[in-house]
C-alpha positions as CSV (number, residue, x, y, z in Angstrom):
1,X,96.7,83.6,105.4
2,X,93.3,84.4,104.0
3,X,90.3,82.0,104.9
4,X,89.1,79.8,101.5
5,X,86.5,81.3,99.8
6,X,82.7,79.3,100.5
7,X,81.8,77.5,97.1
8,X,79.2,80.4,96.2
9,X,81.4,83.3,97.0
10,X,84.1,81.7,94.4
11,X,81.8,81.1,91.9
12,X,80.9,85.0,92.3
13,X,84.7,86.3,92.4
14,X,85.2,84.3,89.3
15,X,82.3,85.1,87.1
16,X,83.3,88.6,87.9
17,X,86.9,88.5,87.2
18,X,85.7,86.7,83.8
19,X,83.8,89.4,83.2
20,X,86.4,92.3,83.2
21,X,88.5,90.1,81.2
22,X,85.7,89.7,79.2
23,X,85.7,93.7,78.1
24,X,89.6,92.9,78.2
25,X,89.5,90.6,75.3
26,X,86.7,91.9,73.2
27,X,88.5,95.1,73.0
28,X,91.5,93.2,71.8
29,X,89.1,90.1,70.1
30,X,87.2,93.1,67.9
31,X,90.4,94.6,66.1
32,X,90.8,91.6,64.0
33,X,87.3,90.8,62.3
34,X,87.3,94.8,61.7
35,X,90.4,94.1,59.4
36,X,88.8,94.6,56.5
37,X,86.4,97.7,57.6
38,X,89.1,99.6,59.1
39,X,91.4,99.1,56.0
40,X,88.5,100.1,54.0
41,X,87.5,103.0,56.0
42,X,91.5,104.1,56.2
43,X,92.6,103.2,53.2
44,X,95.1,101.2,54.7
45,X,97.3,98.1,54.0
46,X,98.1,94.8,55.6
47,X,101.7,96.5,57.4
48,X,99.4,99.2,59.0
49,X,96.7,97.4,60.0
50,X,99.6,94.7,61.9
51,X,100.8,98.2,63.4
52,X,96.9,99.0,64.8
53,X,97.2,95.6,66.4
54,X,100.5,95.8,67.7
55,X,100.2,99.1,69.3
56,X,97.9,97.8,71.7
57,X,100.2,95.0,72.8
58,X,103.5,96.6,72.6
59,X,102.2,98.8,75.0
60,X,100.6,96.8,77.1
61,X,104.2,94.9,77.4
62,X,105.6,98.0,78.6
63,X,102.8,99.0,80.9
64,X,103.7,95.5,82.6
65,X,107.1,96.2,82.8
66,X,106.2,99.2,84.9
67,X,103.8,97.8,86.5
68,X,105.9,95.0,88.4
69,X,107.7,97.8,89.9
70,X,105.0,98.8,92.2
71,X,101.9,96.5,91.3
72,X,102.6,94.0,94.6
73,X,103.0,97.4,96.4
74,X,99.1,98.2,96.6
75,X,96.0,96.4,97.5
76,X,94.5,94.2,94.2
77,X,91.1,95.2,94.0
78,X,91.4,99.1,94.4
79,X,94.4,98.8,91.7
80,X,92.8,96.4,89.7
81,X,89.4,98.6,89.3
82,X,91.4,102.0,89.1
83,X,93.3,100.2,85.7
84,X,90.1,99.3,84.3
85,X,88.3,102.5,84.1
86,X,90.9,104.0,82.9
87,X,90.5,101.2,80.4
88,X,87.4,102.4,79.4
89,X,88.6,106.1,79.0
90,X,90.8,104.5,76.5
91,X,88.4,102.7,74.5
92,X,85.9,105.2,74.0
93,X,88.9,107.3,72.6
94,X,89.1,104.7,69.9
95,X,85.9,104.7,69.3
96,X,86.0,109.0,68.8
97,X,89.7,108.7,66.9
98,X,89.1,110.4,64.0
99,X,91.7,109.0,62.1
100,X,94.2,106.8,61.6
101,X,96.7,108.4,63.4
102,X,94.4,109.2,66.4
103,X,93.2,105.3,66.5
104,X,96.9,104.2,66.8
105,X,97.5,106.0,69.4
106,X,94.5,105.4,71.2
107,X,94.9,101.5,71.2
108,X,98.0,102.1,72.2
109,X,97.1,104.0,75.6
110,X,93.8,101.2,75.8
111,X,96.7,98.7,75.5
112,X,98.9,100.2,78.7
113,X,95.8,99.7,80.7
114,X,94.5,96.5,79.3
115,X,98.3,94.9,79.9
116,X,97.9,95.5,83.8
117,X,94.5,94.1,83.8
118,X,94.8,90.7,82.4
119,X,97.7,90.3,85.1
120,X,96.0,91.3,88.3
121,X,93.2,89.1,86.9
122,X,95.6,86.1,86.8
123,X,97.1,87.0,90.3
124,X,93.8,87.2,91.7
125,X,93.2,84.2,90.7
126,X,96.6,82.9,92.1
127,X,96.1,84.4,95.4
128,X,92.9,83.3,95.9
129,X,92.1,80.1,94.4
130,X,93.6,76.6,95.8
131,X,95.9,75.1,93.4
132,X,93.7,72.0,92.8
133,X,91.4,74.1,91.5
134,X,93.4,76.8,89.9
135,X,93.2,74.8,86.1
136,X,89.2,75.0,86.6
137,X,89.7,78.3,87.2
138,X,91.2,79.3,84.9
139,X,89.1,77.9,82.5
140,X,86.3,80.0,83.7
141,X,88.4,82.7,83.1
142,X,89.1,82.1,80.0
143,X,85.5,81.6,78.7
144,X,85.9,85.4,78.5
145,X,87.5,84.5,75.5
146,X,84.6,82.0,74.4
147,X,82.1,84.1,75.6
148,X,84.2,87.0,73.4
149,X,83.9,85.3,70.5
150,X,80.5,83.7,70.9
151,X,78.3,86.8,71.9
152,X,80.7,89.9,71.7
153,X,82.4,89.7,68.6
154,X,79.1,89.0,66.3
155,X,77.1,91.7,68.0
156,X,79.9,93.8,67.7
157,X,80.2,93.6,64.1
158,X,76.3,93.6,64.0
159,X,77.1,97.3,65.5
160,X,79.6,98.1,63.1
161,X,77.9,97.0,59.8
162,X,74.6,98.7,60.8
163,X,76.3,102.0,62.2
164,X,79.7,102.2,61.6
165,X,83.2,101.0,63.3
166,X,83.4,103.4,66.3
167,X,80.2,101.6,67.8
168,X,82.0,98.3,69.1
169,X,84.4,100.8,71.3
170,X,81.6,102.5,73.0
171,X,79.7,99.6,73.6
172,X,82.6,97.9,75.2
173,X,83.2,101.3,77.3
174,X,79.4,100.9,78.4
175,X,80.0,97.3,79.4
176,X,83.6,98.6,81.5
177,X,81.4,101.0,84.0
178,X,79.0,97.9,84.5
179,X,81.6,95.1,85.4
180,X,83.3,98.3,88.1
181,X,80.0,98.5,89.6
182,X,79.7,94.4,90.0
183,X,83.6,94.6,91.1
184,X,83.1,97.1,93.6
185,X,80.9,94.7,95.4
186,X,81.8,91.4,94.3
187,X,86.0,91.5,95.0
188,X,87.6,90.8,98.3
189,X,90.3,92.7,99.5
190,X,93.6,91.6,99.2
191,X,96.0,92.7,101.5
192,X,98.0,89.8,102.2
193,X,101.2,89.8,100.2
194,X,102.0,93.3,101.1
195,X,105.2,92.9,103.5
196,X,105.7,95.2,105.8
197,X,109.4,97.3,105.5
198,X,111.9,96.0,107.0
199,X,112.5,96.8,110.2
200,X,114.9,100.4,110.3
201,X,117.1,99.2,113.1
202,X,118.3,96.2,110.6
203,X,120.2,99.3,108.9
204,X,122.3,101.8,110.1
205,X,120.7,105.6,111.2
206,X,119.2,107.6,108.9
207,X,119.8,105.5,105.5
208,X,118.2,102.4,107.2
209,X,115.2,104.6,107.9
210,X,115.0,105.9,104.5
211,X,115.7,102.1,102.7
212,X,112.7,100.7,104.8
213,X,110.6,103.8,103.7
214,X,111.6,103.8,100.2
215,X,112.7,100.4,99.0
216,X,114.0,100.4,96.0
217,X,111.3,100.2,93.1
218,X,113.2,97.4,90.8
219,X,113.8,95.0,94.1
220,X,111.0,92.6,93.2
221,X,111.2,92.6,89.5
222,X,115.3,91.5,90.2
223,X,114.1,89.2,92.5
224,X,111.4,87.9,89.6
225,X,114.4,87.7,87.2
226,X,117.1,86.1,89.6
227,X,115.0,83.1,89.9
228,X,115.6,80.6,86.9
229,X,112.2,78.7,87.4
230,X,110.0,82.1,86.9
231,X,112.7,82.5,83.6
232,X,111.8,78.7,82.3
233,X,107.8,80.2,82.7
234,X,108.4,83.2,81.2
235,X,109.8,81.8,77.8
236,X,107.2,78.9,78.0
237,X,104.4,81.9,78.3
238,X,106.4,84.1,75.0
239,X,106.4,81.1,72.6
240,X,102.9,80.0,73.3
241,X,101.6,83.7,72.8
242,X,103.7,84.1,69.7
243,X,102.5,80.4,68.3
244,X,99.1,82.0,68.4
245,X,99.4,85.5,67.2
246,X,101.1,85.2,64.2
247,X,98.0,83.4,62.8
248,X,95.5,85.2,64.7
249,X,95.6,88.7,63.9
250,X,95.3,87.6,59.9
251,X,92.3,85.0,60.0
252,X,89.4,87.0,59.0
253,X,91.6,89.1,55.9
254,X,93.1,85.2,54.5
255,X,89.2,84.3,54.5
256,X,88.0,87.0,52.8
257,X,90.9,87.9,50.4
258,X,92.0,83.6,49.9
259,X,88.8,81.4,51.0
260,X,86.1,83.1,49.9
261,X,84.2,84.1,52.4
262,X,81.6,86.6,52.5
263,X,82.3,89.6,55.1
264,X,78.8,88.8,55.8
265,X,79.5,85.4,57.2
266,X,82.5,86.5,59.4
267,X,80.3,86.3,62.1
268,X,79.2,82.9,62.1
269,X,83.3,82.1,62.4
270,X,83.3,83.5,65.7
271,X,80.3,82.0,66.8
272,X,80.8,78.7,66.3
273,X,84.5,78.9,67.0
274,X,83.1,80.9,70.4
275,X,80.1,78.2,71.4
276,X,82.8,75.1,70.9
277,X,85.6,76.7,73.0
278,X,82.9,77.9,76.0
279,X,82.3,74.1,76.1
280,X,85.5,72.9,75.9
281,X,87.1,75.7,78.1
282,X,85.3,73.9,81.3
283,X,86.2,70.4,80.1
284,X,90.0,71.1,79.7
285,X,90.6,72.9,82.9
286,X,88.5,70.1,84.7
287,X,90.5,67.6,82.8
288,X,93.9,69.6,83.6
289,X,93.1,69.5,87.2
290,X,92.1,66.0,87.2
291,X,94.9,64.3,84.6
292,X,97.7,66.7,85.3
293,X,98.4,70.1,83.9
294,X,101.3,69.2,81.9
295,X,100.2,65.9,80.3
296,X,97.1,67.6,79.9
297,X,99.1,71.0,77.7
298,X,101.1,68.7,76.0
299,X,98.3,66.7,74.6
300,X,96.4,69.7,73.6
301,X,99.0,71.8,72.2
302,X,100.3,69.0,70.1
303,X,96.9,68.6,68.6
304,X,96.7,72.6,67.4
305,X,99.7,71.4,65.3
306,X,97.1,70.1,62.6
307,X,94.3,73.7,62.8
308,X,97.8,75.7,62.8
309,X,98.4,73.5,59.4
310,X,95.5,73.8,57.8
311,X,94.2,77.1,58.6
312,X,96.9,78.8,57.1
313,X,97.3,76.5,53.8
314,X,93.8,75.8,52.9
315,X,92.7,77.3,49.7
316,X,89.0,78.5,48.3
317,X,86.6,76.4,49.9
318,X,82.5,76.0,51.2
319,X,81.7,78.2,54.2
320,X,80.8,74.7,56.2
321,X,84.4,73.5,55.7
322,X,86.1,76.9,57.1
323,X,84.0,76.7,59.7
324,X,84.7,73.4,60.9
325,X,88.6,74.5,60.2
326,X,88.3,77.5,62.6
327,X,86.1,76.2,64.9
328,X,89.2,73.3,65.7
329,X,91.7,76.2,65.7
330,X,89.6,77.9,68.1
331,X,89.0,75.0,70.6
332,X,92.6,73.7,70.2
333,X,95.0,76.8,69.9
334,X,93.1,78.8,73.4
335,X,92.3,75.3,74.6
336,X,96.6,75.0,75.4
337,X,96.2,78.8,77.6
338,X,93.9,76.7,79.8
339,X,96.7,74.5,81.6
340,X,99.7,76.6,80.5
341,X,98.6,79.6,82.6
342,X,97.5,77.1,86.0
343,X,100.8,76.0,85.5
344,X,102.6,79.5,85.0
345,X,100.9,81.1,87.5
346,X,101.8,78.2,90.3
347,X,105.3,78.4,89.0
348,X,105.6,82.3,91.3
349,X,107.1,82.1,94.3
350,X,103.6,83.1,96.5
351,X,105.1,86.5,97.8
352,X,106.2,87.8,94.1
353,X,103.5,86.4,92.2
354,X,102.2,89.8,91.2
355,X,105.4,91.2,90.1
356,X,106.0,87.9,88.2
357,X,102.5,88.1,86.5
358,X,103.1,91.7,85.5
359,X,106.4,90.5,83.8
360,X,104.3,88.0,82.3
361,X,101.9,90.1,81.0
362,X,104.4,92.3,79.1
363,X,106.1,88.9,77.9
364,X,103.1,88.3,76.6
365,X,102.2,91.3,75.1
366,X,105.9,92.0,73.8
367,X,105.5,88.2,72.3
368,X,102.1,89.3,70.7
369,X,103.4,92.1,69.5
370,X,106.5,90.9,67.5
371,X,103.8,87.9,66.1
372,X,101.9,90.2,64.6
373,X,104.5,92.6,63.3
374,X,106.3,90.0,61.8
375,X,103.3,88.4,60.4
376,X,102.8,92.1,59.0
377,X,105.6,91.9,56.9
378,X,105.8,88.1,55.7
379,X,102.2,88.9,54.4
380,X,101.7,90.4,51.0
381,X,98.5,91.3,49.0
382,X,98.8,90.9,45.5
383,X,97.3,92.9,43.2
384,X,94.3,91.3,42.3
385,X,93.7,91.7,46.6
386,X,94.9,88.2,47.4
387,X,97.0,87.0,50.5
388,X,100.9,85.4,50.0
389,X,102.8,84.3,52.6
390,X,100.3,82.7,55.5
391,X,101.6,79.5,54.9
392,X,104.9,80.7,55.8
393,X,103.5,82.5,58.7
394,X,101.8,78.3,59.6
395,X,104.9,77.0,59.8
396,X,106.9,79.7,62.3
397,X,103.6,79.0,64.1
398,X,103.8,75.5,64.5
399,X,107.4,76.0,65.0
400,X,107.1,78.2,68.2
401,X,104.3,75.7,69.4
402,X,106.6,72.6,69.5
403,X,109.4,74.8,71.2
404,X,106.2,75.0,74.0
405,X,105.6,71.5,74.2
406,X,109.7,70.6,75.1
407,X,109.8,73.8,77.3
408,X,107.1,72.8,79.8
409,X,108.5,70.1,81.7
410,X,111.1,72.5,82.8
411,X,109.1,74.5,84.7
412,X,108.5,73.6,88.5
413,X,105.5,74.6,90.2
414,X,105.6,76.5,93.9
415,X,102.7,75.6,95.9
416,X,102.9,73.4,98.3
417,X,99.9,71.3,96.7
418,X,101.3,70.8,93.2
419,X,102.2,67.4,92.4
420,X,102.3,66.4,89.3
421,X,102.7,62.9,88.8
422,X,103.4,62.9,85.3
423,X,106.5,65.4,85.0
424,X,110.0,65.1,87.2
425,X,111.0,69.1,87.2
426,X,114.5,69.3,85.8
């Protein structure tokens, strides 16, 4: 077993880890309050612009998929930094597309990479950090996501209104070779859950030799899949993803097109919604870790049930109403990824938690992915440029969310640490 990290040298692996996701999510983050531009710039409706989203995540899901064939196969930190600059190849092809065409398929390859990042970054944090601490952890984590939508987003559209849309994908490209150089020295190694073959004289002759060599590519994904527990995870990860991201993708056209506000003032959304959730991040992971992770998800994701309803019904209103609207969504609806992924990632078995996080990555992605396509085609715009059908698009939400809520106390947790006293695994 690996020695604990010292207090400082955690705080360093984390703040770096947060940072590649960081360039993870605004890549993914930037897509959606550049709805409007890039439908204007394209000439574009609200189906292809749900296809420029889902791109990205349908192939991330099947990067994953591929990925848990060989990604507990290699040491973390070399695979982890080889995915992200090829990362950054991919974005600064989106931000050269010169069309339509050449943009889809761009996200889509920035997408494959992206996909096998956020799981390594997940693992890493599963391999390395104690699970009494893991919630914390992953609530520094994800203040990527805050830290996204505070800082990154606004600048970003700063770039894009006063150059144009292809500046955000080379900024983020620049930010990509900066995090490698941090990683490069920041990371630890991890060797540990590398098995050695087994052992050729366990077989017979020549075909034991060559099983040990060459083990079969699928054996840990099969072994991911046999094991009901890591199933129960997996469908708890799909529905909270797809509760999310059937809304998501849509905010920033419904608030333009339905509430009335100013592309402008976009921004300030993100912001605000950004600032609250980089506070709140901290408190709910400390709160997961001190409370219990499940009581602590349930609370939380029952209380998105009222942003989920009202962002996607409200009608015109003031600019200082949507913003206290979205900035709720915002702290509520990421605030339940906060537990949910301590407790998914403690529900691996140790020795498969890479493959297992791969898998989960493309269930998340493939869940993502159908949200948003879905939500593609509930969604209309009328002719006089207004959006119908968001309210139906609320309620599968909220739907999906309360499916999360019942599925959680199903899942038991691995380590040898987690106890939660407020949940009896079933």
């Amino acid at each position: 077993m690996r020695p604990p990290l010292s207090p400082q040298r955690e705080n360093y692996l984390l703040l770096t880890l947060a940072g590649i996701q960081f360039s993870h999510v605004l890549d993914f983050m930037i897509m959606m309050p550049l709805g409007p531009i890039l439908m204007d710039a394209f000439g574009i409706n609200t189906h292809e612009f749900g296809l420029l989203v889902a791109s990205y995540s349908f192939s991330a899901a099947l990067s994953g998929l591929f990925a848990a064939t060989f990604v507990d196969r290699f040491e973390r930190k070399r695979l982890l930094l080889s995915m992200f600059a090829l990362f950054g190849l991919a974005t600064l092809a989106c931000g050269l597309a010169p069309g339509y065409a050449a943009l889809l398929v761009a996200r889509g390859v920035a997408g494959a990479f992206g996909g096998v990042m956020g799981a390594l970054v997940q693992t890493m944090v599963g391999d390395l950090i104690p699970f009494a601490r893991r919630a914390r952890a992953s609530g520094v984590i994800s203040a990527a996501f805050s830290l996204s939508t505070v800082a990154g987003v606004p600048l970003s559209l700063w770039l894009a209104e006063y150059f144009q849309w292809r500046a955000p994908f080379v900024f983020i490209a620049v930010l990509v070779v900066l995090f490698i150089l941090v990683g490069m020295r920041v990371l630890p190694e991890l060797r540990q859950h590398i098995e050695p073959s087994a052992s050729p004289s366990a077989l017979s002759g020549a075909e034991g030799a060559r099983q040990a060599k060459h083990p079969h590519p699928f054996v840990a994904m099969f072994a991911v899949l046999r094991d009901a527990n890591h199933l129960r995870a997996l469908l708890f990860s799909a529905l909270i993803i797809f509760s999310g991201f059937t809304v998501i993708p849509y905010i920033t056209i419904y608030a333009v097109c339905n509430v009335g506000i100013a592309q402008q003032d976009i921004p300030y959304v993100y912001l605000l919604g950004g600032a609250a959730t980089l506070i709140s991040a901290r408190r709910i992971g400390h709160w997961a870790d001190l409370r219990g992770k499940v009581k602590i998800y349930r609370l939380v994701a029952t209380a998105a049930l009222l942003p989920l309803l009202v962002v996607t019904h409200i009608g015109a209103v003031p600019l200082w109403l949507w913003l206290v609207c979205t900035t709720t969504f915002f702290v509520l609806v990421s605030g339940r990824m906060i537990p949910a992924m301590a407790i998914i990632t403690s529900a691996a078995q140790p020795r498969l938690r890479g493959t297992f996080m791969s898998l989960n990555g493309t269930i998340q992605a493939f869940a993502m992915g159908l949200a948003t396509t879905l939500s593609g085609f509930i969604i209309t715009q009328d002719a006089s440029g207004k959006i119908a059908g968001y309210d139906t698009v609320g309620y599968v939400a909220m739907a999906a969310n309360m499916l999360a809520v019942w599925c959680v106390a199903r899942i038991v947790m691995h380590d040898p640490q987690a106890v939660e006293p407020d949940v009896t695994p079933k």
